[in-house]
C-alpha positions as a Python dict, from the first residue, in 0.01 Angstrom:
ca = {
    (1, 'X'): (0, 0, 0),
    (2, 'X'): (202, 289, 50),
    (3, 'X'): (176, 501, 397),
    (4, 'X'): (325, 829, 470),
    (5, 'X'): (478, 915, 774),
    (6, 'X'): (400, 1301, 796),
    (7, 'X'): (297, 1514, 1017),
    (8, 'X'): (-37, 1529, 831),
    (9, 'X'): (-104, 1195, 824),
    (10, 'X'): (-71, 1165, 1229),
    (11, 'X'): (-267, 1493, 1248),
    (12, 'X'): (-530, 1365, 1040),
    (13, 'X'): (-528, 1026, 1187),
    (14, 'X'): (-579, 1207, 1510),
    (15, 'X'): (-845, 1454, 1495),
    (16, 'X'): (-1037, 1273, 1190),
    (17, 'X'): (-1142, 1437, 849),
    (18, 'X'): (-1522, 1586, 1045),
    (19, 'X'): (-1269, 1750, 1348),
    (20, 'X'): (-1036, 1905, 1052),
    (21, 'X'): (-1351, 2045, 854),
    (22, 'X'): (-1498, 2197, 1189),
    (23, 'X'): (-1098, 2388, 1242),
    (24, 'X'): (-1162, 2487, 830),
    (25, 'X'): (-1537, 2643, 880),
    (26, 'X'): (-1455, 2803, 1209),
    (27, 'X'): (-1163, 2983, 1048),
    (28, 'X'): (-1357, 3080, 778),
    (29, 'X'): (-1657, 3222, 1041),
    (30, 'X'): (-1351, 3427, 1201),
    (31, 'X'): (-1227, 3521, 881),
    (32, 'X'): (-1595, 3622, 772),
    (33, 'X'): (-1664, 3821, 1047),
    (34, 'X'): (-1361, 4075, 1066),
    (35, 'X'): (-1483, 4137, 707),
    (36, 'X'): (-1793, 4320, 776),
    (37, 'X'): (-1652, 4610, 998),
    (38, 'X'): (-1505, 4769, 678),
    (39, 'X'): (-1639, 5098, 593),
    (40, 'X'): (-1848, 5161, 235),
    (41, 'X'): (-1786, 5491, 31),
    (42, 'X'): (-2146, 5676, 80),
    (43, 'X'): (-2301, 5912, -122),
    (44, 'X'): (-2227, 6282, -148),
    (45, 'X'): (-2423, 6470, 64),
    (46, 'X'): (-2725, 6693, -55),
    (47, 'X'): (-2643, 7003, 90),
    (48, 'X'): (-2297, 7202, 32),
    (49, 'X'): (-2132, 7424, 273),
    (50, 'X'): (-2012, 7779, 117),
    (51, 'X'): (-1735, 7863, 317),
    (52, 'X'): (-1698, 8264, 194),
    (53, 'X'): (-2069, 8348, 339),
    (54, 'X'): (-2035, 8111, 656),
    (55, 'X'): (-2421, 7980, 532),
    (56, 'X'): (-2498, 7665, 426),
    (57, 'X'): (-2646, 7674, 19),
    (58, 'X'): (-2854, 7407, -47),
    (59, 'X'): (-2853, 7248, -426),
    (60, 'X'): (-3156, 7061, -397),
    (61, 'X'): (-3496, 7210, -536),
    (62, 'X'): (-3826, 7170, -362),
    (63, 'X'): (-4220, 7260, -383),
    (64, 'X'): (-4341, 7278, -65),
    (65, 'X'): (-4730, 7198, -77),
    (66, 'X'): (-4958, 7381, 162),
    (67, 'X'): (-5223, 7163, 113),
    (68, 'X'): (-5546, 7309, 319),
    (69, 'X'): (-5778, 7100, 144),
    (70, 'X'): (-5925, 6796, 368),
    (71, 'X'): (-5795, 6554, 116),
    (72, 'X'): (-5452, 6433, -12),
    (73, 'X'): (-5317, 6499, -310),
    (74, 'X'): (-5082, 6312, -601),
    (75, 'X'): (-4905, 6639, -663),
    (76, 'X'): (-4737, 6653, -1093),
    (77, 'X'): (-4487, 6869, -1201),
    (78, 'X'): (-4589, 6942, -1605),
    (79, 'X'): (-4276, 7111, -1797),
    (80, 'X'): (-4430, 7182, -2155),
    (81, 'X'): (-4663, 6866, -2233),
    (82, 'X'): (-4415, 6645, -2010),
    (83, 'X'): (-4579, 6560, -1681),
    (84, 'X'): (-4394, 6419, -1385),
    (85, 'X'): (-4510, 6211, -1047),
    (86, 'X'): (-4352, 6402, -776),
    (87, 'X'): (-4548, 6259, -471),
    (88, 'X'): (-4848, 6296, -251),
    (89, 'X'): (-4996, 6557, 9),
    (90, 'X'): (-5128, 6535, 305),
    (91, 'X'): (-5458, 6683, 350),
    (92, 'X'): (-5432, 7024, 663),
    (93, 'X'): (-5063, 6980, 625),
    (94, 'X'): (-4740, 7119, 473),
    (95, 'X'): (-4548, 6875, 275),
    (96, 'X'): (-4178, 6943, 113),
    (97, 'X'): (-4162, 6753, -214),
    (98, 'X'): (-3813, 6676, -380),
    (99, 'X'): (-3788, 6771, -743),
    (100, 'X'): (-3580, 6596, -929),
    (101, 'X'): (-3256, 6690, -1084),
    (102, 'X'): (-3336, 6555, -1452),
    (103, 'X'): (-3644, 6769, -1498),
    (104, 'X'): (-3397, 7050, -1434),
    (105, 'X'): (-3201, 7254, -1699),
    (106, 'X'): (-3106, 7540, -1632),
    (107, 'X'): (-3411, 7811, -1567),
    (108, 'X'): (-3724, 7579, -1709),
    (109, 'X'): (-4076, 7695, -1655),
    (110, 'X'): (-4291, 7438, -1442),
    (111, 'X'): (-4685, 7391, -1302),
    (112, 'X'): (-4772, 7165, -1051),
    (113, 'X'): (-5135, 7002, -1092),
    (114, 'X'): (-5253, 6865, -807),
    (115, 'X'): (-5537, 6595, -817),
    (116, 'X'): (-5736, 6444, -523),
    (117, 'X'): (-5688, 6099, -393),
    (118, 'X'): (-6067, 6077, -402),
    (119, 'X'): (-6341, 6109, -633),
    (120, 'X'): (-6596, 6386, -680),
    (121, 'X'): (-6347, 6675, -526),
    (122, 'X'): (-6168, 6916, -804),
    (123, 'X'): (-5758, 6924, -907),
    (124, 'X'): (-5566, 7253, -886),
    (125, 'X'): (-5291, 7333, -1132),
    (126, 'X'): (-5088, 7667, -1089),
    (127, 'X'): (-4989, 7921, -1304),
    (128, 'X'): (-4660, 7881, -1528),
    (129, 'X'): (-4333, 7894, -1250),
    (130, 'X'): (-3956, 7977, -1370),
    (131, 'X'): (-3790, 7725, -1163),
    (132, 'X'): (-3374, 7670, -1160),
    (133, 'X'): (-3203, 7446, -943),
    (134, 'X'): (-3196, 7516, -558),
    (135, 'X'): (-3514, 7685, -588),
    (136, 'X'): (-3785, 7669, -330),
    (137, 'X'): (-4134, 7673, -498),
    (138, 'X'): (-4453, 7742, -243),
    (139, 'X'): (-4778, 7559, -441),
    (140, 'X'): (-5119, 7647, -229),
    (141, 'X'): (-5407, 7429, -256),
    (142, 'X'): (-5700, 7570, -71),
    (143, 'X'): (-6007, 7466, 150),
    (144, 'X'): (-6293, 7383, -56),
    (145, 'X'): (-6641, 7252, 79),
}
């Protein structure tokens, strides 16, 4: 039987093969945990600043909803016979609803159909809107009985 006479053999016969994988895993936690401070590229922001006017110009395009009907609504977006889920409205409140880029070209002509949550009350659609992007599009829905 051959034995070596190393500094690796005397360490190991030292500290034993559980004390040498305990060194090995703390490392590894150390190593591990200087990794997470790193910083992640994040997404472009929504909004622009235009530096000529001094204003900020926003690119995103909105309905806002005043919805003064008691009940909420699942508020559509129809562009020709396409019809799009853009979100819901609160009943007695004002809600700012996000519409998105892909059912934008250019100027496009939109209505928004509004239907209520519950049964037996009656949908709203508005009349045909030219809509381009960073547009701001009121849609009223008013109190019924």
């Amino acid at each position: 039987m051959r034995r070596s006479s190393g500094w690796a053999s005397s360490v190991r016969g030292a500290l034993g093969a559980r004390a040498i994988w305990r060194i090995a895993l703390a490392g590894l936690a150390v190593v591990g945990g200087c990794a997470t401070g790193q910083k992640t590229a994040s997404a472009p922001p929504d909004e622009a600043v235009d530096l000529n006017s001094g204003g900020r110009t926003s690119n995103r395009t909105t309905v806002v909803v005043d919805n003064q009907n008691l009940n909420e609504m699942t508020i559509y977006a129809y562009q020709g016979t396409q019809r799009l889920r853009l979100g819901r409205a609160r009943g007695s409140a004002t809600t700012e609803i996000r519409i998105p880029s892909s059912l934008l070209s250019g100027l496009v002509e939109l209505r928004f159909y509004a239907v209520p949550m519950t049964s037996g009350s009656r949908a709203y659609l508005s009349e045909v809107i030219p809509v381009q992007p960073g547009d701001q599009v009121d849609f009223l829905i008013p109190f019924t009985r």
